[in-house]
Each structure stands twice: as structure tokens, then as C-alpha cells.
C-alpha positions as CSV (number, residue, x, y, z in Angstrom):
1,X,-14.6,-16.9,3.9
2,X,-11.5,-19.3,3.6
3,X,-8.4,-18.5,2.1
4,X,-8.7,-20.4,-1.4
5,X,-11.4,-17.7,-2.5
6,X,-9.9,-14.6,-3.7
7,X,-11.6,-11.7,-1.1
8,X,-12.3,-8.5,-2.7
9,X,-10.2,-5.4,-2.6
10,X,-11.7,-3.5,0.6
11,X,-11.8,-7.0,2.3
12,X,-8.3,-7.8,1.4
13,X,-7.6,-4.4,2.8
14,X,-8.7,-5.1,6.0
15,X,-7.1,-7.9,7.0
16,X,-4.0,-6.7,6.4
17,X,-5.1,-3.4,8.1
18,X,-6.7,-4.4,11.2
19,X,-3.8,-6.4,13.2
20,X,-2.5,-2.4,13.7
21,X,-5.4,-1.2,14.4
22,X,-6.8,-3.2,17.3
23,X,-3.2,-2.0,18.6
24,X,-4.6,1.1,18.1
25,X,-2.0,2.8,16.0
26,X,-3.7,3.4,12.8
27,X,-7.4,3.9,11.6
28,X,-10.7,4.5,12.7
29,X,-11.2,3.9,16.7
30,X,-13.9,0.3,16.7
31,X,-11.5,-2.3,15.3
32,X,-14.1,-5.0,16.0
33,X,-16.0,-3.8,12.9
34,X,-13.2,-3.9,11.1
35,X,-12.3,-7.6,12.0
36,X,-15.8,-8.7,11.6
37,X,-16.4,-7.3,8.2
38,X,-12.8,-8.0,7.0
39,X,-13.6,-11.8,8.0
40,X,-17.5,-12.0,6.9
41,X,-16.2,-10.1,3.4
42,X,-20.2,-8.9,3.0
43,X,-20.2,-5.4,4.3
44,X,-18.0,-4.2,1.3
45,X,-19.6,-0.8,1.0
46,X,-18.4,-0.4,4.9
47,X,-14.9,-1.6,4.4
48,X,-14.7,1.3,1.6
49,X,-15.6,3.7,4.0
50,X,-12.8,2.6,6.6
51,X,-9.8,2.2,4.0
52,X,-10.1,6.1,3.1
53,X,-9.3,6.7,6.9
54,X,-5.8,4.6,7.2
55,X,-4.4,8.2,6.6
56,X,-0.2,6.4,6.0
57,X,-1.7,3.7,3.8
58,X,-4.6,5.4,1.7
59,X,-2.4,7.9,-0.4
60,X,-0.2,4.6,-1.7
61,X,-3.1,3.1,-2.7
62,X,-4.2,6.3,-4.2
63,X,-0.8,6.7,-6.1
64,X,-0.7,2.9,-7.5
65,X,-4.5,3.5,-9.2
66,X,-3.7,6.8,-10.6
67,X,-0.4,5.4,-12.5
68,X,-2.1,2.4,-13.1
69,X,-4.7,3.8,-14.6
70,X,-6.6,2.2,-12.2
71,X,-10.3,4.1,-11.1
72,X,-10.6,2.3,-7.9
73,X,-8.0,2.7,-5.5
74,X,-9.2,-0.2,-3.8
75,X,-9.2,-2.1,-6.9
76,X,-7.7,-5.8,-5.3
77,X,-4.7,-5.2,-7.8
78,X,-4.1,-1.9,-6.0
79,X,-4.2,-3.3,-2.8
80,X,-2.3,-6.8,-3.6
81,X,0.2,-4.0,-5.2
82,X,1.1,-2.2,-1.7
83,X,0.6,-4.7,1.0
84,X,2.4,-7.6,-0.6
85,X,3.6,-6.3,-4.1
86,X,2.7,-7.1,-7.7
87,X,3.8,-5.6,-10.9
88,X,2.0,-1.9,-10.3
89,X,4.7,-1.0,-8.5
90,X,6.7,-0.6,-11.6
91,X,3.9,1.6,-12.7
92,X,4.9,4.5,-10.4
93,X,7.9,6.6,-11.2
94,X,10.5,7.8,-9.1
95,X,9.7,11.6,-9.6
96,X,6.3,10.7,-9.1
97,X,6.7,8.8,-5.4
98,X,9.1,11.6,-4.7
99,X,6.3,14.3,-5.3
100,X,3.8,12.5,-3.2
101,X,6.0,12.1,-0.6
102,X,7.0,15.7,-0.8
103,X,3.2,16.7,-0.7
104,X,2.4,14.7,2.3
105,X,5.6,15.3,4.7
106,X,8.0,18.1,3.1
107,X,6.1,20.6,5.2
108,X,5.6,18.3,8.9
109,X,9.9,17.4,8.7
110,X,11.4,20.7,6.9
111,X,14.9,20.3,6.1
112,X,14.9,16.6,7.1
113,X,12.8,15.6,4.3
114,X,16.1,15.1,1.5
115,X,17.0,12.5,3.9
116,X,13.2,10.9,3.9
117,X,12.9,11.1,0.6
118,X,16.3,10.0,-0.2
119,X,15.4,6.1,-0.3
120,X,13.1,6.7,-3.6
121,X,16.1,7.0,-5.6
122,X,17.8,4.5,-4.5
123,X,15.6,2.2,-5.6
124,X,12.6,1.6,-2.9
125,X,9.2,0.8,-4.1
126,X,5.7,1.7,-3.1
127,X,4.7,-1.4,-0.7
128,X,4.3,-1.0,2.9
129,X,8.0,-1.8,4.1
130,X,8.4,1.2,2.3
131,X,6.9,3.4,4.6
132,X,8.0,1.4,7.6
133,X,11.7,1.5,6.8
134,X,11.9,4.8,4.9
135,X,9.1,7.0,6.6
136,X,9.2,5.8,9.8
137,X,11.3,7.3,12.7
138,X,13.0,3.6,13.7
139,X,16.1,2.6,11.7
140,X,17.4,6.0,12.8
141,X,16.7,5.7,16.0
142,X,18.4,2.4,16.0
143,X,21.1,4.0,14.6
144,X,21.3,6.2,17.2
145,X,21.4,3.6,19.7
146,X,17.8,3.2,20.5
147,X,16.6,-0.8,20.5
148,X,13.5,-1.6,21.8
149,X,10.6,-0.6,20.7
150,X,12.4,0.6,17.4
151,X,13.5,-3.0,16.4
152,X,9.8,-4.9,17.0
153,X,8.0,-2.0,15.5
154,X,10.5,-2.6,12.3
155,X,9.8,-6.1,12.5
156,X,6.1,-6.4,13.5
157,X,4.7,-3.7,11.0
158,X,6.3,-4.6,8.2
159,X,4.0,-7.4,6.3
160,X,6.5,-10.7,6.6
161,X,5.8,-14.2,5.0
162,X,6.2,-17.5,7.0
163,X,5.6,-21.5,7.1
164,X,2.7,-22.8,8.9
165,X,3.8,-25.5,11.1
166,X,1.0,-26.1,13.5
167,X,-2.4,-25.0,14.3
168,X,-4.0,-24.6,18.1
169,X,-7.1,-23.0,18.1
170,X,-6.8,-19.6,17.7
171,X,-3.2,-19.7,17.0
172,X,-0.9,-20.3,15.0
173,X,3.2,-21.8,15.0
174,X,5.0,-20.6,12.0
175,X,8.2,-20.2,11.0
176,X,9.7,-16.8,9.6
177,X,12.6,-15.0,9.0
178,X,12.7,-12.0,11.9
179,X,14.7,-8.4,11.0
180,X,18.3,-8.0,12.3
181,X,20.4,-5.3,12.7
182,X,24.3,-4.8,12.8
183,X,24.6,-1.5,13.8
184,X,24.1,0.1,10.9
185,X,22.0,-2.5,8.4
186,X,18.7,-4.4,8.2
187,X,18.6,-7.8,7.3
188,X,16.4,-11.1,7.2
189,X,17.9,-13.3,10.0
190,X,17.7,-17.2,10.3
191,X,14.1,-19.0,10.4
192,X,12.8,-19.4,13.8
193,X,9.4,-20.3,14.9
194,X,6.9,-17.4,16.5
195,X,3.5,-17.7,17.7
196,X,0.8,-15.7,16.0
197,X,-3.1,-15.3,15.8
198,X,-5.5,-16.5,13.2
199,X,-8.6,-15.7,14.9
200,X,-10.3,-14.6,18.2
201,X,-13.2,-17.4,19.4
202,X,-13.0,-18.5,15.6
203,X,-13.4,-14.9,13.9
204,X,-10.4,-14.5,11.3
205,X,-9.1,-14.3,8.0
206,X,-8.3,-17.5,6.6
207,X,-9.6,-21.1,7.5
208,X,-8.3,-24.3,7.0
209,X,-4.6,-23.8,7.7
210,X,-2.6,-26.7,7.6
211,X,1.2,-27.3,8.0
212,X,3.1,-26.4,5.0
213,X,0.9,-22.8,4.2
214,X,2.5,-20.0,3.5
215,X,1.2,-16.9,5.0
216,X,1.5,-13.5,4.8
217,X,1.9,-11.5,8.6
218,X,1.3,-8.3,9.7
219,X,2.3,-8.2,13.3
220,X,0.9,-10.5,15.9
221,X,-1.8,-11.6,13.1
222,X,-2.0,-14.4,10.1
223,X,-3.6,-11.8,6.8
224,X,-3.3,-14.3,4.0
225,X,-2.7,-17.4,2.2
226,X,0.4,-16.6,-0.2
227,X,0.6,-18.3,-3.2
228,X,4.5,-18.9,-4.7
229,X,3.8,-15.7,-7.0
230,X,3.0,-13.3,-3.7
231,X,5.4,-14.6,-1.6
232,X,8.0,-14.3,-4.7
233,X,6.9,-10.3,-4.7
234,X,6.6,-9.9,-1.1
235,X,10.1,-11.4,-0.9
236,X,11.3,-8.9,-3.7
237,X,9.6,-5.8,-2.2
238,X,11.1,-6.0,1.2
239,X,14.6,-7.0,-0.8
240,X,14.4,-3.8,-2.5
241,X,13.1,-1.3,0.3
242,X,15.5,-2.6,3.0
243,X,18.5,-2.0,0.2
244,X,17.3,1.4,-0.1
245,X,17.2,2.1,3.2
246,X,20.7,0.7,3.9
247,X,22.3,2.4,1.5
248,X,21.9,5.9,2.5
249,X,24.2,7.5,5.0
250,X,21.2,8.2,7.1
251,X,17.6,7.2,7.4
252,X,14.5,9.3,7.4
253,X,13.9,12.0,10.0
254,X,12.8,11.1,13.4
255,X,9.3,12.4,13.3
256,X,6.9,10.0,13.7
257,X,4.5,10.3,10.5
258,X,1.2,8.5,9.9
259,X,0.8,4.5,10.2
């Protein structure tokens, strides 16, 4: 499968849900099936299967269909909608993301959840970097004084965009825009040039890369071709849910929640 053909939903699913995965953080426990179907897009019936068992991500997709008026959850709209951003996300109202969030965490943090919650209405959307930045425990323990892992995990689980600028086998050099902090904010910092996969002996997710791509990232891994309308959402999606997040007094609680 090579990047110019448009996979379908579960397969576009999987390639941005596997790099977390084999890290073992999220999902079901073979992540070699998981790469192999995600890269063969054949086993589609499989894939389904799999997605309903990413227990952080499945419920977003679940949201965006059902105000969408979608029946599939892992319609490729749906899916294009939470990993990278499209115009569902305006589908979803506040109220609504605040109920779902309420249903699936008000009972785990207790009193901590006003300040979990607290990001919907300031303006953050239902992609990924939503749950990262919002959900997760790591801007307040950075806040607390807490680096490492909390800043990579921010960084590295978050879906980011960058430039292809070489290819060597397996991997890739491209240049992206890493997360800073100032003691208090998140930001995009200048472009600087990372290492990242694209494949493992030749199994991956998007052939024929040549300098000048623009690809989508999801930790150590290369998940997609962007064209200039995804990387224009994906741009505006992290914008919005990182000015959520710094605008509140306080981040979410400190309870690690599902990936």
C-alpha cells in the first residue's frame, strides 16, 4: 500500500495506533498483527476488531460518528477527524464532549475532574492532543517540576507533522517542530531535524518517500502522507488544544487515564 492511495478507515487507524502500541502502552498485547495488517490494508475485518480495544481512543471515535451522524465509527472521516482533524470536530458540542468525558473519568478522579474537564470550555477539540494535553497526567506534572518522562511523552504521543529530508532504509530524517515548555506553557519550538521509522525490514506505512513529503508522526514512527489540507487541520488542532490547556490555572488531574 503506498501513501498516494487513500487506506481505509480501520487501516488508517492503525497506523496511527500501532507506534504506541508496540511500546506497549495502549491496545491489544501482539502489535505485530497490528503492523502487518495496518501495512498490507487486507485484513480490514481484523483491524475492526482491534480499534474497539484502544480503550482512550475508541470512545472519540465513537463520539465524532454519533454527532456526525456517522454509523461507522471507523468511518475514514471519523478517524481522519480525531487523529489529524477535519471539519467533524465542529460537529461535537461542548456539553456533549463534557458529558463524555464526565462518563468515562468523573468517577476514576472525583473532585479533580472540574479541573480535567475544564479545557472543553476553553476551546479544546476532540483530536488526540486533546487527550494528551488535557487527560493526561503530564503538563501538571511538569508544572510541578517533573521533566522527564512528562515532556517526551507530551511530545512523542501527540500526532506532529514534519518535512522529509532524507530516507535510509528503514528510516527516516525529518524536520519538525518539537513541544517546549516555559514553566508554565506549551509551545511549538524551532524546526530541528529527528530521526524516525518508516518501516522494520521494509514492513510500513507509506512507500516512496522522498525529500520534501510532509508527514504525519506519532512517536518514534512515520503514519502518513499529509496533504496541505491535513497538515493545515493537524496544525489547527494542536493550536487549539495546547491554548486550552494553557489557559487554565491548572491542568487535568494526575491520574494516569487510558492511552
Amino acid at each position: 500500500m503506498t501513501g498516494s492511495v487513500a487506506p481505509a478507515g480501520p487501516v488508517l487507524f492503525a497506523r496511527y495506533a500501532y507506534p504506541p502500541n508496540a511500546l506497549g502502552y495502549c491496545g491489544p498485547g501482539d502489535p505485530s498483527t497490528l503492523l502487518g495488517a495496518a501495512a498490507d490494508g487486507t485484513d480490514v475485518d481484523g483491524l475492526s476488531h482491534l480499534a474497539a480495544r484502544f480503550e482512550g481512543a475508541w470512545p472519540y471515535l465513537q463520539l465524532l460518528a454519533a454527532c456526525s451522524g456517522i454509523d461507522d465509527p471507523l468511518d475514514r472521516w471519523v478517524v481522519e477527524a480525531y487523529w489529524i482533524g477535519n471539519p467533524l470536530l465542529a460537529c461535537v458540542p461542548e456539553p456533549v464532549l463534557a458529558r463524555s468525558m464526565s462518563d468515562r473519568f468523573e468517577h476514576r478522579v472525583g473532585r479533580q475532574f472540574e479541573a480535567l474537564v475544564s479545557a472543553v470550555p476553553a476551546g479544546g477539540v476532540p483530536q488526540h492532543s486533546f487527550h494528551v494535553f488535557a487527560v493526561y497526567p503530564w503538563l501538571g506534572l511538569l508544572r510541578a517540576g517533573t521533566n522527564a518522562p512528562a515532556m517526551e511523552v507530551l511530545d512523542r504521543c501527540r500526532i506532529r507533522w514534519g518535512r522529509v529530508e532524507s530516507v535510509i532504509g528503514d528510516s527516516v530524517v525529518v524536520t519538525s517542530r518539537p513541544l517546549v515548555f516555559d514553566g508554565s506553557r506549551l509551545a511549538l519550538g524551532a524546526e530541528q531535524p529527528e530521526v524516525v521509522r518508516c518501516s522494520i525490514e521494509g514492513t510500513g506505512f507509506v512507500t516512496d518517500l522522498i525529500p520534501g513529503d510532509v508527514v504525519s508522526l506519532h512517536w518514534d514512527w512515520v503514519c502518513d502522507r499529509l496533504s496541505p489540507t491535513g497538515l493545515g487541520w493537524l496544525r489547527y488542532s494542536t493550536g487549539r488544544n495546547l491554548a486550552a490547556v494553557n489557559s487554565l490555572p491548572e491542568p487535568g488531574p494526575a491520574v494516569v487515564c487510558d492511552a
